[in-house]
C-alpha positions in Angstrom: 7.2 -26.1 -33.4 5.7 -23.1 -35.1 5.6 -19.7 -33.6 2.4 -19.3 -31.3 0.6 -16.4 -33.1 -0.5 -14.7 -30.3 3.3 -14.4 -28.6 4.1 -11.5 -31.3 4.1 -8.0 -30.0 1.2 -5.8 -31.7 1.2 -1.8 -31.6 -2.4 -0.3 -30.3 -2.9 3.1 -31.0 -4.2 4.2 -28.0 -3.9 3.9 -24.2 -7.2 2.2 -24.2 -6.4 0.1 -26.9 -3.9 -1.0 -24.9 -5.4 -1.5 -21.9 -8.2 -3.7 -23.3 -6.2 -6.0 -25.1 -4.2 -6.1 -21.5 -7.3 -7.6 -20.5 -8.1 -9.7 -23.3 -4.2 -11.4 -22.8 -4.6 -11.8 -19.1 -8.2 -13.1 -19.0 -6.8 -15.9 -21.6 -4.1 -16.8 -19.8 -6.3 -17.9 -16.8 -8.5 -19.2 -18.5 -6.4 -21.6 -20.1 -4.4 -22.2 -16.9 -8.0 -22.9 -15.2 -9.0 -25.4 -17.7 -5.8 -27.5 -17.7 -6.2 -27.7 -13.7 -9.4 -28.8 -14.2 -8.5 -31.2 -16.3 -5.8 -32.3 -14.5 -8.2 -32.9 -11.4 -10.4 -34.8 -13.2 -8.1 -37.1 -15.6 -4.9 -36.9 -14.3 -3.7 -35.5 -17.9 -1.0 -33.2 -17.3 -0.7 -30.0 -20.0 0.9 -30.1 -23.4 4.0 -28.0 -23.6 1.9 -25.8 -26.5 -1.0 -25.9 -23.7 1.4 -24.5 -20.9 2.9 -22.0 -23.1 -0.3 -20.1 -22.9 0.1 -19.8 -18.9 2.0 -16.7 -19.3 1.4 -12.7 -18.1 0.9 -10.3 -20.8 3.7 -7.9 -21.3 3.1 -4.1 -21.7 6.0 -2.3 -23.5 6.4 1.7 -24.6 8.6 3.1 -27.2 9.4 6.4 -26.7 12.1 8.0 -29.3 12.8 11.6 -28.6 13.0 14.1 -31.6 13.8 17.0 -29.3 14.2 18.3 -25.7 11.4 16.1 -23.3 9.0 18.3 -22.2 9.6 19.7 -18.9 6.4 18.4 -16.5 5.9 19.5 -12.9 4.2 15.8 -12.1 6.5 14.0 -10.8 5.4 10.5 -12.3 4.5 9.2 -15.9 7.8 11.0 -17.6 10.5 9.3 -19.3 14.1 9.7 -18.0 15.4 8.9 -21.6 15.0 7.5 -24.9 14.5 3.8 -25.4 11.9 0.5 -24.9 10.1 0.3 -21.6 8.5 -2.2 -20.2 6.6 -4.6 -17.7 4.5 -7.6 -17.1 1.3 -7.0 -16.3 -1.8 -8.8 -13.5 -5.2 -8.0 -13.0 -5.7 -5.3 -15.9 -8.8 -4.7 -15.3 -8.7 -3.7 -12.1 -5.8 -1.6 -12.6 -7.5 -0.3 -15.8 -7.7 2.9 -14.1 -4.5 3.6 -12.8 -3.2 2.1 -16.3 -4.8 4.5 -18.2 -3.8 7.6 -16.3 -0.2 6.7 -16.2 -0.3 6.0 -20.9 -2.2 8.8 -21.5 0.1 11.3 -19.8 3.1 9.3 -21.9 1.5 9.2 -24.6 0.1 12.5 -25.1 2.8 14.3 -23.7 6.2 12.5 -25.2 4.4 11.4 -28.3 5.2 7.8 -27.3 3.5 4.6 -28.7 2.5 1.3 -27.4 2.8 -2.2 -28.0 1.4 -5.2 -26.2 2.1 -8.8 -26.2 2.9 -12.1 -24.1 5.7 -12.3 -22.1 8.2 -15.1 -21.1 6.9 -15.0 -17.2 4.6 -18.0 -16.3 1.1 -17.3 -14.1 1.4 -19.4 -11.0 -0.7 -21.6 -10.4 -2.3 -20.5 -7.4 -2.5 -17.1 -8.3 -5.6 -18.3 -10.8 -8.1 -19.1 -8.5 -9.8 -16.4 -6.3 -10.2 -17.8 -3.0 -7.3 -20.7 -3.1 -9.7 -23.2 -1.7 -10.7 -24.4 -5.2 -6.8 -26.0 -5.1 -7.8 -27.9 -1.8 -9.1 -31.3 -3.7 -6.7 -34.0 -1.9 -6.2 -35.9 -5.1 -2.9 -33.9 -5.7 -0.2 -32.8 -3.9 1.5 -29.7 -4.3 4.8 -31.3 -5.3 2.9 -33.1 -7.9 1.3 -29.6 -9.1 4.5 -28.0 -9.5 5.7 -30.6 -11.8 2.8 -29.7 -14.9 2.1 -25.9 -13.2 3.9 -23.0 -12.6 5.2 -22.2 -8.8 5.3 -19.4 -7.1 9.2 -19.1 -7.4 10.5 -16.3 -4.9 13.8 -16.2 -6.5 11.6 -14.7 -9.4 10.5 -12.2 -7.1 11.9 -8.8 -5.9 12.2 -5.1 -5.4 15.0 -4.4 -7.6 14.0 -1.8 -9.7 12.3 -0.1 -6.7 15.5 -0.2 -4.2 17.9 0.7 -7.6 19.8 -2.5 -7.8 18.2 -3.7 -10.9 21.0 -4.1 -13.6 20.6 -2.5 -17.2 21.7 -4.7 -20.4 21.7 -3.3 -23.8 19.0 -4.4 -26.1 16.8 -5.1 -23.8 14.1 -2.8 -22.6 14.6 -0.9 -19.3 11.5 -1.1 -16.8 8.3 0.5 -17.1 7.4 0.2 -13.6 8.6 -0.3 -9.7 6.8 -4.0 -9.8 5.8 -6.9 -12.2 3.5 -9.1 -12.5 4.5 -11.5 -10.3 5.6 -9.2 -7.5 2.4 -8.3 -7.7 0.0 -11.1 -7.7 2.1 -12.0 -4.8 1.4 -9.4 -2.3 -2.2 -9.5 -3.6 -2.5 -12.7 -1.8 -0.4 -11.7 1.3 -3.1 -8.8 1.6 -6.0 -11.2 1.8 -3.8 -13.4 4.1 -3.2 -10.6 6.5 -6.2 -8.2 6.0 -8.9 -10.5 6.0 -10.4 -9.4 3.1 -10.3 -9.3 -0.4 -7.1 -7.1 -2.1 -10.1 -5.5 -4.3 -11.6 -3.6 -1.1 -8.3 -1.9 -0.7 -8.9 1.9 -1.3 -6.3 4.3 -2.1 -6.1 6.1 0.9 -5.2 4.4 3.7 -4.5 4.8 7.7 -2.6 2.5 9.9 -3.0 2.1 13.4 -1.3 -0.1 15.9 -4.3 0.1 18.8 -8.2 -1.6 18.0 -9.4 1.4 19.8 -9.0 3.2 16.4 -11.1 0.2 14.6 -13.9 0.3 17.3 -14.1 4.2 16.4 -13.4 4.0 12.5 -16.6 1.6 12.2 -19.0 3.7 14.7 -17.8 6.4 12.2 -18.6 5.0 8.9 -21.6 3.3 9.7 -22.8 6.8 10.5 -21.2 7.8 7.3 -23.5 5.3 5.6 -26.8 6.4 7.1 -26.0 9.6 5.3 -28.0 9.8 2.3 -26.2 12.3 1.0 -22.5 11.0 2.0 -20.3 9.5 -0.8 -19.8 6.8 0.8 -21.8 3.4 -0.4 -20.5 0.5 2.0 -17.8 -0.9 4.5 -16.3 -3.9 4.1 -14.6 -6.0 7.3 -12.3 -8.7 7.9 -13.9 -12.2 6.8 -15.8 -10.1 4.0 -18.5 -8.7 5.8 -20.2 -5.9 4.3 -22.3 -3.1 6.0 -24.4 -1.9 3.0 -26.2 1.5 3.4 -30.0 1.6 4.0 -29.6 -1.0 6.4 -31.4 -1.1 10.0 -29.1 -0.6 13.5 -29.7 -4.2 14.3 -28.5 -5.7 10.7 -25.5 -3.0 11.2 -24.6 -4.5 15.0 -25.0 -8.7 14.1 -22.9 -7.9 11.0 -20.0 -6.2 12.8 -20.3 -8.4 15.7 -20.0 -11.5 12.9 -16.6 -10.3 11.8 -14.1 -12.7 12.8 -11.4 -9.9 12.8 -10.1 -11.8 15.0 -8.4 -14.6 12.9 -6.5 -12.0 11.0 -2.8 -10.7 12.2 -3.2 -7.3 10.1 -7.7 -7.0 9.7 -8.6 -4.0 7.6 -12.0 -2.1 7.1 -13.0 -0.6 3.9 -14.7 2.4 3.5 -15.9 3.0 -0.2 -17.0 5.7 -2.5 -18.4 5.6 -5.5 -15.8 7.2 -6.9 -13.4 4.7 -5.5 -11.4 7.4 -3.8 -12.5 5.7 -0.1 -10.7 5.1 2.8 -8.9 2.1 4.2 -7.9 1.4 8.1 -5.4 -1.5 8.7 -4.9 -2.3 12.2 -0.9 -4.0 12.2 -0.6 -4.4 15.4 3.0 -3.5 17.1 6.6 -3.4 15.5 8.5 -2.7 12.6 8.3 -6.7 11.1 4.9 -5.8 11.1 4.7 -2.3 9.2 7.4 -3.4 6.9 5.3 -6.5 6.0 2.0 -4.6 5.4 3.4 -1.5 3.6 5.8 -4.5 1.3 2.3 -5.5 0.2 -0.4 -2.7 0.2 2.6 -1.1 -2.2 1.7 -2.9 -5.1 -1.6 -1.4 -5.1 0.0 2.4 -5.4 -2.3 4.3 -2.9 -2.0 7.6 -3.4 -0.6 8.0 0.7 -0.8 6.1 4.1 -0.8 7.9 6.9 0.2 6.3 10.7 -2.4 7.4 13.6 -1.3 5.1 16.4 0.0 5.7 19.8 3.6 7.0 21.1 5.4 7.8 24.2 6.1 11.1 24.9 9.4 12.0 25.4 8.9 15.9 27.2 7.8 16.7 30.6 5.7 19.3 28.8 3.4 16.7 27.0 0.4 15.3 28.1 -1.3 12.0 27.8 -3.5 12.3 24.7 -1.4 15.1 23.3 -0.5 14.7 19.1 3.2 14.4 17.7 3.4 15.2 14.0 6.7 13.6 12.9 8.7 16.0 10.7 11.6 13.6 10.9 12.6 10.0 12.1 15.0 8.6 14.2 15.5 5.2 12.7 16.7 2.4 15.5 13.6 -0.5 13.8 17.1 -1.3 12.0 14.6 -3.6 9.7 14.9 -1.7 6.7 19.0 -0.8 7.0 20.3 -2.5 4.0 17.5 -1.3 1.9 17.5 2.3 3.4 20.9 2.5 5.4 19.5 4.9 8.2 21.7 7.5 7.7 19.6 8.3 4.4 17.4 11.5 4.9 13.8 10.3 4.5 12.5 13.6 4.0 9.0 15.0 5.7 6.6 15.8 2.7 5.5 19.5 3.0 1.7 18.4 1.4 1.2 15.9 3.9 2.1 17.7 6.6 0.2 21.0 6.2 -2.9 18.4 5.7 -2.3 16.5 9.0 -1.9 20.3 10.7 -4.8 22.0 8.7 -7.1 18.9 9.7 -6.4 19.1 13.2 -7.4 23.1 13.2 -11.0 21.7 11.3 -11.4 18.9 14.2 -9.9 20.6 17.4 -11.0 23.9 16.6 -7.7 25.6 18.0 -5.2 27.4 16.4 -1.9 29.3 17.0 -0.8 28.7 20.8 -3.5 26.9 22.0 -3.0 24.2 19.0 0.9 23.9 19.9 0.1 23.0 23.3 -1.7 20.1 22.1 0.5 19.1 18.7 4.2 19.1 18.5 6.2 18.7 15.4 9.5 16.9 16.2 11.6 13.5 16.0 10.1 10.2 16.4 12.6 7.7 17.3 11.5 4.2 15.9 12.8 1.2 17.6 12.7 -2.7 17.1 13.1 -3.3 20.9 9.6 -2.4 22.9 11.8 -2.4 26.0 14.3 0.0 25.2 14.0 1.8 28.5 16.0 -0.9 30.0 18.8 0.2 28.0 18.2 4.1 28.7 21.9 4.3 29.7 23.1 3.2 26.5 20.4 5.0 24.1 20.2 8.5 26.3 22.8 10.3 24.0 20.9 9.0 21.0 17.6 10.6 21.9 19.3 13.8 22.9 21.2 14.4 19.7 18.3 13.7 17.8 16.0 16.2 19.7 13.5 13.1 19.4 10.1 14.3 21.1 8.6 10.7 20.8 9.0 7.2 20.9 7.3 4.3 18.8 8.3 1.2 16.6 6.0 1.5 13.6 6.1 5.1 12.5 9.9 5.1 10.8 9.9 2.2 9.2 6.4 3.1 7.4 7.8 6.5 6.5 11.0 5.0 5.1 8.7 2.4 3.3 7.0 5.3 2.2 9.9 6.8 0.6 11.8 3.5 -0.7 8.5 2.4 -2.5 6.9 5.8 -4.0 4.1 6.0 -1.7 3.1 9.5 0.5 3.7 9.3 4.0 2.7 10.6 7.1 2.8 10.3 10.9 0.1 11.9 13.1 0.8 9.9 16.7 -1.0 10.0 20.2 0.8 10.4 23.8 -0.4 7.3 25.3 2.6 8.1 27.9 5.6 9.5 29.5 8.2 6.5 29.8 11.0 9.3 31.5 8.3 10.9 33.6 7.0 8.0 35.1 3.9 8.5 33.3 4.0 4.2 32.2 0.8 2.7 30.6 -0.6 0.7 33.4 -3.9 -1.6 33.2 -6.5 1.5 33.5 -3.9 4.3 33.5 -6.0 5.6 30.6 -8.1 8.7 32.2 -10.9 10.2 30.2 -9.4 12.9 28.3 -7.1 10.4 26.6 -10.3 8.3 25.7 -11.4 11.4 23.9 -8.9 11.8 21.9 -8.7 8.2 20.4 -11.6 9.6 18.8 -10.7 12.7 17.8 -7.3 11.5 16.6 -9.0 9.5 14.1 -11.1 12.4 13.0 -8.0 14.1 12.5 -6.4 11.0 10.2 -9.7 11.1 8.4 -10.1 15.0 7.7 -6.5 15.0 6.6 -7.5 12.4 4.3 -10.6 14.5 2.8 -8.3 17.6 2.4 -5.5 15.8 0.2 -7.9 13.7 -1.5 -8.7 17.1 -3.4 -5.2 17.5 -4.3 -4.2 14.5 -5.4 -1.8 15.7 -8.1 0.4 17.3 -5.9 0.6 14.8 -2.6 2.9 12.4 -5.2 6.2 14.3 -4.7 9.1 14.7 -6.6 11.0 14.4 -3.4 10.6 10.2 -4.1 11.8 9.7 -7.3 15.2 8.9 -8.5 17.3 10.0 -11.7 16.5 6.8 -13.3 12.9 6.3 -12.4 10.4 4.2 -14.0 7.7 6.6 -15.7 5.0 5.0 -14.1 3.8 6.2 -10.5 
């Protein structure tokens, strides 16, 4: 059979060279995987193996060849560990256009590299072609059939190697580019729309999670004031089930729309708060437990937000704290035990100094104390993070724990989203609320809550959001060195 003409590797002179003919690949490739289905449906007439040679991802490779000493750069992403080939396969290049871009230019301008793109070897999925998935649900076809002409999903094809450091290197062949491919991707990009609600496109790049609806209820009241701001920066929110507030519309359009979002239906439902810069602001309610934060931060990695910050609630673990008082996690206790083999706990995961003096800086612009008064309220300290919600039945047995560690709080999402953090490049930070006292008898109780702690739900969130706002102006600086390896990928 003669060599398919487009399979050859060509050089691009320029990132956005690059980049376009990324798209150009990509758009091909589901285009022709669209039309065979189609096909399919309609005759039964399976592809050719020249037609299903064209189902494939594009591949992105740089070639950088040092002639001297690399450059020292005080970034900490886009920079080459070494000479040689990099590369990766690549999914939805036009929406990553951005974030494609940034990461070539800095290569190429700064190590002088150049640039080559082609089609890979790794086969589209099937279902990763469609938008919604419904368009597969025709009844004539089975799924076993489909994966006899199609390309699978095939899990054994997909995994964090190169991100937890256990991907093997083999001469002549090029070392990798970035933490994910193409297919690691494209997975999680459904699993978001699974869990969320909404599409993985709404996703913006700085993102809070919370593990009460309390913080929805006052993250929408907040952004559809945000909205009727004419002057905001802000353009539209987008809920579960796709539901979009638009701005300029009445109160009664804005209450029937968010009282039509089936949030409801969704295990993890997310609201999107855009700019039109596309630097908005994401809240993901996932609910309670480490299976849960490991799940949503697994997926919303692939993205690469530039941070995720946890607001939820905590209890407090000193008879000096109060109900609705703030614990800002400098370091984690780690009993989730989800993540061990990945990140065996007794590996630091290190508090990031740019987060932090954001999280404490916002809560001076939204509480208006300082100094003394400020410490009474917010304590930096230990968060122990557990699997077990009912680990005060086993206080005899994890007492010594807690005391070595100096823990102040207690939770079971906030470790095992900073050490996610920290295994998958991504900023971290934990701002959490005293919703009780389990050693003081202090226990949440149906309408324990009194009404200062209903205040600060509220102003916790304000907090989350401010502390957004302030590293959202510093953006080159909240990626830290501090979560890279010696044999990172360039890209961020």
């Amino acid at each position: 059979m003669p060599a398919d003409p487009i399979s050859a590797f060509q050089s691009v002179a320029t990132p956005e060279e690059a980049v376009e003919r990324l798209i150009e690949l990509h758009d091909s490739a589901v285009d022709a995987q669209r039309h065979a289905l189609e096909h399919f449906f309609a005759t039964g007439t399976p592809p050719t193996p020249l037609e299903r040679s064209r189902f494939r991802y594009p591949e992105l490779r740089v070639d950088y060849r040092a002639s001297s000493v690399p450059p020292v750069k005080q970034r900490a992403y886009a920079k080459f560990q070494g000479p040689g080939v990099y590369a990766t396969t690549i999914t939805q290049p036009a929406f990553f256009k951005t974030y494609l871009l940034e990461q070539l230019n800095f290569l190429a301008r700064d190590y002088g590299a150049t640039l080559e793109v082609g089609i890979s070897d790794q086969e589209i999925p099937y279902p990763y072609i469609f938008e919604r998935g419904d368009e597969l649900g025709r009844g004539a076809h089975s799924a076993s059939e489909l994966a006899q002409h199609f390309p699978t999903p095939l899990l054994a094809k997909v995994g964090d190697e190169i991100a937890d450091g256990t991907w093997l290197f083999h001469e002549n062949e090029p070392r990798p580019l970035s933490l994910f491919d193409a297919a690691r991707v494209d997975y999680s990009l459904r699993r978001l729309v699974h869990y969320t609600g909404s599409d993985w496109r709404s996703v913006q790049p700085w993102i809070l999670l919370t593990n009460y609806h309390r913080y929805v209820d006052q993250f929408v009241r907040w952004a559809v004031k945000e909205l009727a701001n004419e002057e905001g920066p802000y353009s539209r929110l987008v809920m579960p089930g796709g539901i979009t507030i638009e701005r300029g519309l009445d109160e009664a359009a804005v209450e029937e729309l968010i009282a039509s979002s089936p949030w409801h239906r969704f295990q993890m439902p997310a609201y999107h708060l855009m700019r039109k810069d596309g630097q908005g602001v994401s809240l993901v309610n996932i609910g309670v437990g480490p299976s849960n934060a490991k799940n949503i931060t697994d997926h919303l990695a692939v993205l690469r937000p530039h941070c995720w910050l946890m607001v939820g609630h905590c209890g407090g673990l000193r008879q000096s704290q109060s109900i609705g008082d703030y614990v800002l996690a400098h370091g984690y206790l780690r009993r989730d035990r989800i993540l061990d083999g990945a990140v065996p706990p007794e590996i630091p995961v290190p508090a990031l100094a740019e987060i932090q003096v954001a999280l404490q800086e916002a809560a001076v612009q939204v509480t208006g104390e300082r100094g003394d008064a400020l410490k009474r309220r917010l304590r930096t300290g230990t968060v122990v993070t557990y699997d077990d919600r009912n680990w005060e039945l086993r206080w005899s047995q994890e007492r010594r724990q807690i005391n070595l560690s100096r823990a102040i709080a207690v939770d079971m999402e906030s470790g095992t989203i900073a050490a996610q953090g920290y295994r998958l490049r991504v900023p971290y930070g934990t701002l959490l609320c005293v919703s009780d006292k389990p050693l003081h008898g202090e226990i949440k109780l149906p309408g324990a809550a009194n009404a200062f702690y209903e205040r600060a739900v509220s102003e916790h969130l304000m907090i989350g959001l401010s502390a957004v706002d302030i590293l959202r102006g510093q953006r080159a600086s909240v990626h830290s060195r501090k979560l890279r390896s010696f044999d990172e990928p360039p890209f961020r």
